[in-house]
C-alpha positions in Angstrom: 0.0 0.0 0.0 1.4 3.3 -0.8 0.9 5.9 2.0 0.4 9.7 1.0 2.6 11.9 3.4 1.0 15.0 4.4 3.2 18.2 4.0 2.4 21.3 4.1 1.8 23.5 0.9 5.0 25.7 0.3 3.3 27.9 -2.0 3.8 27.8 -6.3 7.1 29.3 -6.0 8.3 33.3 -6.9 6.4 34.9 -10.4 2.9 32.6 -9.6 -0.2 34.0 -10.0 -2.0 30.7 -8.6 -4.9 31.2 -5.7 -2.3 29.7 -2.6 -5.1 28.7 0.4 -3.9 29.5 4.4 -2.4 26.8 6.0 -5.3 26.6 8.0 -7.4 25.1 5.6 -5.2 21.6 5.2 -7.5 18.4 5.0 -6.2 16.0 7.8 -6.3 12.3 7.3 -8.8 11.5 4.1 -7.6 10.3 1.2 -8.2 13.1 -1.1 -8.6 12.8 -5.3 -9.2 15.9 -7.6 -10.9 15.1 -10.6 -10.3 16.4 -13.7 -10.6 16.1 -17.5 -12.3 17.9 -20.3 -15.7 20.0 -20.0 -18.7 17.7 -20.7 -16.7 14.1 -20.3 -18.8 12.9 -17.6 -16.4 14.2 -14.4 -19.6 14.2 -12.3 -21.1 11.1 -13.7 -17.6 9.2 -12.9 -17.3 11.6 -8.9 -20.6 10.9 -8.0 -20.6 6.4 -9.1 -17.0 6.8 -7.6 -18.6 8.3 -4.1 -21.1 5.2 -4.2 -18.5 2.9 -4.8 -16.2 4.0 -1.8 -19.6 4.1 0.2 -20.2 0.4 -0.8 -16.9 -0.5 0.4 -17.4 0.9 3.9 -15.9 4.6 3.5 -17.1 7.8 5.4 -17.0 9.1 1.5 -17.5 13.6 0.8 -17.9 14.8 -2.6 -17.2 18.4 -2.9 -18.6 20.1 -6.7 -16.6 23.1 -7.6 -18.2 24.4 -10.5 -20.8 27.6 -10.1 -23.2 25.1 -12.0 -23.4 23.5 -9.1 -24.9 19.7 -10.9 -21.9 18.0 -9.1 -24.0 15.8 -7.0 -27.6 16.2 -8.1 -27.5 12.4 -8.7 -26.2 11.8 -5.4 -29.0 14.3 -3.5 -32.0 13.9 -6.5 -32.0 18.0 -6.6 -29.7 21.1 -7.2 -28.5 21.5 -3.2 -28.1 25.4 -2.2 -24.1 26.2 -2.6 -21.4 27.0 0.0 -21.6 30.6 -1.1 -25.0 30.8 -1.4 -25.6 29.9 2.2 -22.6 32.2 3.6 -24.1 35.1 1.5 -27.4 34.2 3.6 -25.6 34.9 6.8 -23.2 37.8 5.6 -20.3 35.6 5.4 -20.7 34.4 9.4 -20.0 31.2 9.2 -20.2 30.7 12.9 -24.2 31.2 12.6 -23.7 27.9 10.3 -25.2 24.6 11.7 -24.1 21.2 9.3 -27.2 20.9 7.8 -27.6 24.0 6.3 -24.3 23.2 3.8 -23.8 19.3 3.7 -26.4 16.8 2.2 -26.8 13.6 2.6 -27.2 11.6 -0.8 -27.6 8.3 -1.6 -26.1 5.3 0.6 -24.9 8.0 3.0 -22.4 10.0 0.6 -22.2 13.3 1.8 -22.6 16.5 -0.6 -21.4 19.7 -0.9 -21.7 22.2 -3.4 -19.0 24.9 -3.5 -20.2 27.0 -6.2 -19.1 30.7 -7.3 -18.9 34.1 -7.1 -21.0 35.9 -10.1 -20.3 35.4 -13.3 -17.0 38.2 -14.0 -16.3 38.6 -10.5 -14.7 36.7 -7.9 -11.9 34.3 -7.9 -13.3 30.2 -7.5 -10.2 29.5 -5.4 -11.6 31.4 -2.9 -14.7 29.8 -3.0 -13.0 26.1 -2.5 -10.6 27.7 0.6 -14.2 28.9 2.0 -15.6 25.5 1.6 -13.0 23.5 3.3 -12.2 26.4 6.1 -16.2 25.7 6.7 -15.4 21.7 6.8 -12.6 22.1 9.4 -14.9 24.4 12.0 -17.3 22.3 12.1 -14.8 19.2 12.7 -16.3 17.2 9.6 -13.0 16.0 8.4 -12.2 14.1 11.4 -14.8 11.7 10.4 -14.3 11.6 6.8 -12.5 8.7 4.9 -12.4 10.2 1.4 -12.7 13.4 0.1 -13.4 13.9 -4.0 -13.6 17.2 -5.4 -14.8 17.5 -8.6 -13.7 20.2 -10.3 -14.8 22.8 -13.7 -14.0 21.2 -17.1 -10.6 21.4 -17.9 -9.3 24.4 -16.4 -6.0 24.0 -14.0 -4.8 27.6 -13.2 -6.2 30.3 -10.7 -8.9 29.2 -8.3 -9.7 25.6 -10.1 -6.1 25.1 -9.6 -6.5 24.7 -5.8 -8.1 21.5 -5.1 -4.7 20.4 -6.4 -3.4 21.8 -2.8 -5.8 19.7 -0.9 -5.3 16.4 -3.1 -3.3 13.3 -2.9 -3.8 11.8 -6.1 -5.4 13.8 -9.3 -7.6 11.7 -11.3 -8.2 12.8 -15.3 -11.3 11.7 -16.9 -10.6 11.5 -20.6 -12.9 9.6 -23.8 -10.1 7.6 -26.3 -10.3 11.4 -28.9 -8.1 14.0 -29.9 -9.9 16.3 -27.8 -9.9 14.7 -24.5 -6.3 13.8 -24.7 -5.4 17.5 -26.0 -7.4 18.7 -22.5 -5.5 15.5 -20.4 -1.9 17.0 -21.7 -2.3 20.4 -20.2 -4.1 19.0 -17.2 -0.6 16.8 -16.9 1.4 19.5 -17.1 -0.4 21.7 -14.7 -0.5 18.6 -12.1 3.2 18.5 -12.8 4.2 21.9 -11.6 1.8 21.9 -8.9 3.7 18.4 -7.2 7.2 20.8 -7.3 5.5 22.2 -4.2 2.6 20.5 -2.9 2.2 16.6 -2.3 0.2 16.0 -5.2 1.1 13.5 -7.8 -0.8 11.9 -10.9 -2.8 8.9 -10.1 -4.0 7.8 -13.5 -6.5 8.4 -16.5 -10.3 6.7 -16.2 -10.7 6.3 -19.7 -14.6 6.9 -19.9 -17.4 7.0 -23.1 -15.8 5.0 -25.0 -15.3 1.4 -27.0 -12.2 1.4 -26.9 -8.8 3.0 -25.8 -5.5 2.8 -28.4 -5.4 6.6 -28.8 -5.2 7.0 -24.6 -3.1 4.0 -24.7 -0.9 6.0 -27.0 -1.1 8.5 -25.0 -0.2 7.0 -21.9 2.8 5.3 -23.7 4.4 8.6 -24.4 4.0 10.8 -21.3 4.1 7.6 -18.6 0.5 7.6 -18.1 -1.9 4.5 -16.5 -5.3 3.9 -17.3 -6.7 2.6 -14.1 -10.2 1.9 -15.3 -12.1 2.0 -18.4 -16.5 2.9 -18.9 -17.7 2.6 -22.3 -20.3 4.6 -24.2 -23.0 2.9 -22.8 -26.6 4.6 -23.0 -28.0 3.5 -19.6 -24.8 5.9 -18.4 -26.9 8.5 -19.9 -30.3 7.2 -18.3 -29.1 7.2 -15.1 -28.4 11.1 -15.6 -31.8 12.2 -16.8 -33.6 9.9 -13.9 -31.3 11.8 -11.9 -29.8 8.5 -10.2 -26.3 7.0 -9.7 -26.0 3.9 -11.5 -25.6 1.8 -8.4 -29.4 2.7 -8.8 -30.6 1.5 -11.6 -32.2 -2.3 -12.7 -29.8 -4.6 -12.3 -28.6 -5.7 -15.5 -25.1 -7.3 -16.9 -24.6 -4.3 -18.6 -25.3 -1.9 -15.6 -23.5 -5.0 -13.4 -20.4 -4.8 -14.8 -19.8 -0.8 -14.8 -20.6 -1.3 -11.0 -18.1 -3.6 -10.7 -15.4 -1.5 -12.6 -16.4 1.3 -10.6 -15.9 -0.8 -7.5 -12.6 -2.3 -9.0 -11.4 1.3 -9.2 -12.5 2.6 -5.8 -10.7 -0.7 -4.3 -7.6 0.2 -5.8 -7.5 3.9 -5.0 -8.0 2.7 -1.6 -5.1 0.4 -1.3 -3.1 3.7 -2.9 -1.7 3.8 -6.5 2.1 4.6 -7.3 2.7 8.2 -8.1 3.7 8.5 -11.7 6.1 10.3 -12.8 5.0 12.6 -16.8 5.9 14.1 -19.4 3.4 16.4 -21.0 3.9 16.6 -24.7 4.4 19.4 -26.7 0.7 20.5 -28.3 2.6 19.5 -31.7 3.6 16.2 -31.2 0.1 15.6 -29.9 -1.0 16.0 -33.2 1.7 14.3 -34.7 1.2 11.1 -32.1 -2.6 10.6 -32.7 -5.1 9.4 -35.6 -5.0 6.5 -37.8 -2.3 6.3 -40.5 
């Protein structure tokens, strides 16, 4: 089993412009991932079946959405849950008038929901939003009780404020379909991982290769920058179902199609638990991306 060591952040170094959160706001003990992959791959789909798995296996499990949308964990809840912001704003930012309840939901099989959101559209910095969110956590001793921690977070973008779950995580997870345009996103998300580990603990855990049949152009992919694929969903249309019923798929009839995405889905959360190695990249240059994949 590999262990994550917990150090503290040391900041992005001299010239960053990166959101840097107090040291006050560290998550203790959880395992923590950070998901993250291109906009509309299914991050949420894969956070929220990922939640249920870890719940199935006995885990204290928290999913934190950090996207203003806030649709992170409307299959988990059934509903569009009120946002960390929302319910600070409610109070004039006094977070000590707060109770549990009025920011964390309980969703199916006891995973428990939070919705970070965002400051208006234009204004604001997101970062700030996820520092208030886990500052929040920590006062009200919610951690302490908390096995794993998954923050799922906006589309593809790894700098400023969406940049900061990478300061709470152990392992970052990237979500990518086997297409030109999922890998192009995974490459920057490698390299922005990459210079985030020079000063904070963490590292790349792997690719879930998801909507699709198959995987060469990933496994191309992989096979250049040093890569895994830890688990693999294909483009299956109950995954779609399951969204518009607004239920996980741990939810659904039992079928051997909807059986065996469980089961990869509880293959993956099993392995994450025992700790996966941290793997060393090497983000391509956008060129040679185009140059690596297609068909000849």
């Amino acid at each position: 089993m590999t262990v994550i060591r917990r150090i503290p952040g040391r900041g992005d170094g001299e010239g960053s412009v990166q959101v840097q959160m107090a040291p006050d706001v560290q998550i203790g003990n959880a395992q923590v991932f950070a998901v993250y992959g291109k906009g509309g791959i299914g991050k949420s789909t894969t956070s929220s079946n990922l939640s249920v798995a870890f719940s199935k296996l006995g885990k204290r499990v928290l999913q934190i959405g950090c996207d203003p949308k806030h649709d992170s964990t409307f299959t988990l809840t059934k509903r569009l849950v009120p946002t960390v912001i929302d319910i600070l704003e409610s109070v004039n930012f006094h977070s000590e008038e707060l109770r549990v309840e009025d920011f964390v939901y309980e969703g199916y099989n006891g995973v428990m929901c939070i919705e970070a959101g965002g400051p208006p559209a234009g204004t604001g910095c997101g970062g700030y939003v996820v520092g208030q969110t886990v500052k929040l956590l920590k006062e009200h001793h919610l951690l302490e009780d908390t096995d794993v921690v998954i923050f799922d977070v906006l589309g593809d973008v790894v700098c400023g404020g969406f940049a900061s779950p990478l300061q709470h995580a152990g392992r970052a997870l990237i979500v990518a379909a086997n297409d030109f345009d999922s890998i192009f996103a995974m490459n920057r998300i490698v390299a922005a991982i990459q210079a985030k580990a020079r000063n904070y603990e963490v590292r790349l855990g792997g690719v879930i290769a998801n909507r699709s049949a198959a995987t060469d152009q990933i496994d191309k992919f992989n096979a250049q920058t040093g890569l895994k694929t830890l688990a693999h969903f294909p483009d299956l249309d109950v995954i779609r179902r399951s969204r518009l019923k607004k239920s996980t798929l741990f939810e659904m009839e039992a079928t051997p199609e909807i059986a065996a995405v469980q089961n990869e889905y509880l293959r993956l959360a099993a392995t994450l638990l025992a700790g996966t190695e941290a793997l060393e990249t090497r983000p391509l240059k956008d060129r040679d991306i185009f140059d690596l994949l297609g068909f000849d």
